[in-house]
N, C-alpha and C positions, 0 to 999 in steps of 0.2 A: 333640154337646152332652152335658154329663153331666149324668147323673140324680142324682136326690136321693142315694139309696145311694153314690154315687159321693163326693158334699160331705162326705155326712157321716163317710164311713174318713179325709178328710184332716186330720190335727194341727190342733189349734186354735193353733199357731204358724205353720203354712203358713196357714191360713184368715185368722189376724193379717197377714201379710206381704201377700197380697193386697190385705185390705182397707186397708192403708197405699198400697198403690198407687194403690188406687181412689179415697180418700179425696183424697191429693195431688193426683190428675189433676183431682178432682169440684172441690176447692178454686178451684185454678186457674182453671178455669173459670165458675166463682161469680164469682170476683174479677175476670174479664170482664166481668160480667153484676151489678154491686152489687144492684139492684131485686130478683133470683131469691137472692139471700145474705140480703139484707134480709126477705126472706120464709118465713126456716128459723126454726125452734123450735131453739134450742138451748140451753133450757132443761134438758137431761139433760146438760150439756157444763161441761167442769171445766177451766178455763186456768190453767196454771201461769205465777205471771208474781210476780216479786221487785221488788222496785228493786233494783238493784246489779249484779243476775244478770249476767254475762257470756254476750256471744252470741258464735256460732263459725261461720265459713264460710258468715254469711247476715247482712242486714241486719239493724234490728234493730228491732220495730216497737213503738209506746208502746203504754200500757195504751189511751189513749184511740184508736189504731186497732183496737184487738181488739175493742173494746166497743161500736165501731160496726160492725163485720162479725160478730161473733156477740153479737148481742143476748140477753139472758136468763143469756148462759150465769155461771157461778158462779167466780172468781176467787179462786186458793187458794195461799196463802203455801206454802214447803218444811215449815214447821212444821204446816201446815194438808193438805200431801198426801194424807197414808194414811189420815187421816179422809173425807175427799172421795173420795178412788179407791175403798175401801170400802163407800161409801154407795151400795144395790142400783138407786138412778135413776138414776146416773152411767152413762152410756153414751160418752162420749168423752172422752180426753182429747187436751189441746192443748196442746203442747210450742213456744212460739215463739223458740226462741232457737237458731233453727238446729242445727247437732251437739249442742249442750251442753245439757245435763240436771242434777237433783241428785243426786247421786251416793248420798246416803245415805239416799234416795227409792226406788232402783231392786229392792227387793223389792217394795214397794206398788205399783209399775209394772209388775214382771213379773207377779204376781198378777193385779192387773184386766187385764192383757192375757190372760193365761191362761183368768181365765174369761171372757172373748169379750167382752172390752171392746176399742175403739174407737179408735185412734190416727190425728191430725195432727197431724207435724212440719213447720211451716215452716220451709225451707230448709234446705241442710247434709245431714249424713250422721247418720241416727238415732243416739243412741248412741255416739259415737265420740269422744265428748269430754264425761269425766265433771268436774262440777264441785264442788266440798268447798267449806264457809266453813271458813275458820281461825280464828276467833273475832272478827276482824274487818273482813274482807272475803270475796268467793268469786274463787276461782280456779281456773283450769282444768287438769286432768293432759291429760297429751301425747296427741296421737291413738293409738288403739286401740279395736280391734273384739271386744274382750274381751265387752262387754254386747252389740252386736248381734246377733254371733253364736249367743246362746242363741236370737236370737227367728229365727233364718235369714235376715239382713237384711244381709250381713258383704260382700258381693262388692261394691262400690261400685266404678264406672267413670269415671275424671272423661272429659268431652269436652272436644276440644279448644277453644279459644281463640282470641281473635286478639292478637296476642300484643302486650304493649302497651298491651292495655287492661285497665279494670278497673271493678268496678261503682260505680256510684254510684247512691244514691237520686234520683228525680227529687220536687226539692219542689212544685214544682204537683200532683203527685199525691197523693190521701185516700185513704183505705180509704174 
């Protein structure tokens, strides 16, 4: 087991990478368990979440399932980002649109991840599909590991499949 001395020599980029692991896995498991989700504070938690946004390589989930699985938390247009990731109670942010992110968001991102802020992405590959509005819609640039790579997150593996299929939302299911 490592000791404190140990945590603390590793980059607050690797210490980020981890906690993206930990967080997804914790997620998941929450969303097991709704009553143990229903019962977090995530009042220090900032969701990024547009109408229009385009999602990438993940379902895509409404405002009003994010707001019933993290209650409290604070809901923040791209224009509203870098004031909210800035802000020193902001302890996570929530990327729900799978790979896609704002593209022209990602210094205010890599900063509050930098200083030891907090990341879940649902679903998709972090960062690998940046998205721009053109003045009148957003769209997405091609994949690339250009941004995950700063945070050491770039080696994505897909598993295999059964070939054939493919996901679909099941609609009896809520958050």
């Amino acid at each position: 087991m490592l000791g404190l001395a140990a945590i603390e020599e590793v980059s607050p980029v690797k210490r980020m990478a981890w906690c993206w692991v930990v967080l997804t896995f914790s997620f998941a498991v929450a969303a097991l368990n709704p009553p143990a989700l229903a019962a977090q504070d995530f009042s220090n938690a900032v969701v990024f979440y547009e109408a229009g946004f385009p999602s990438a390589d993940s379902a895509t989930l409404s405002r009003e399932q994010l707001s019933a699985a993290l209650s409290e938390a604070h809901f923040a247009s791209a224009d509203e980002l870098k004031t909210a990731l800035d802000a020193p109670t902001t302890k996570l942010l929530v990327l729900p649109f799978g790979s896609a992110f704002p593209e022209a968001d990602w210094s205010a991102i890599y900063s509050f991840l930098q200083r030891g802020g907090n990341l879940l992405v649902c679903g998709g590959k972090p960062f690998s599909r940046a998205a721009y509005h053109d003045g009148s819609k957003w769209k997405l640039r091609d994949y690339s590991v250009r941004f995950a790579r700063q945070l050491l997150i770039d080696q994505y593996q897909d598993a295999p499949g059964s070939e054939g299929l493919e996901f679909q939302v099941n609609p009896d299911t809520t958050f």
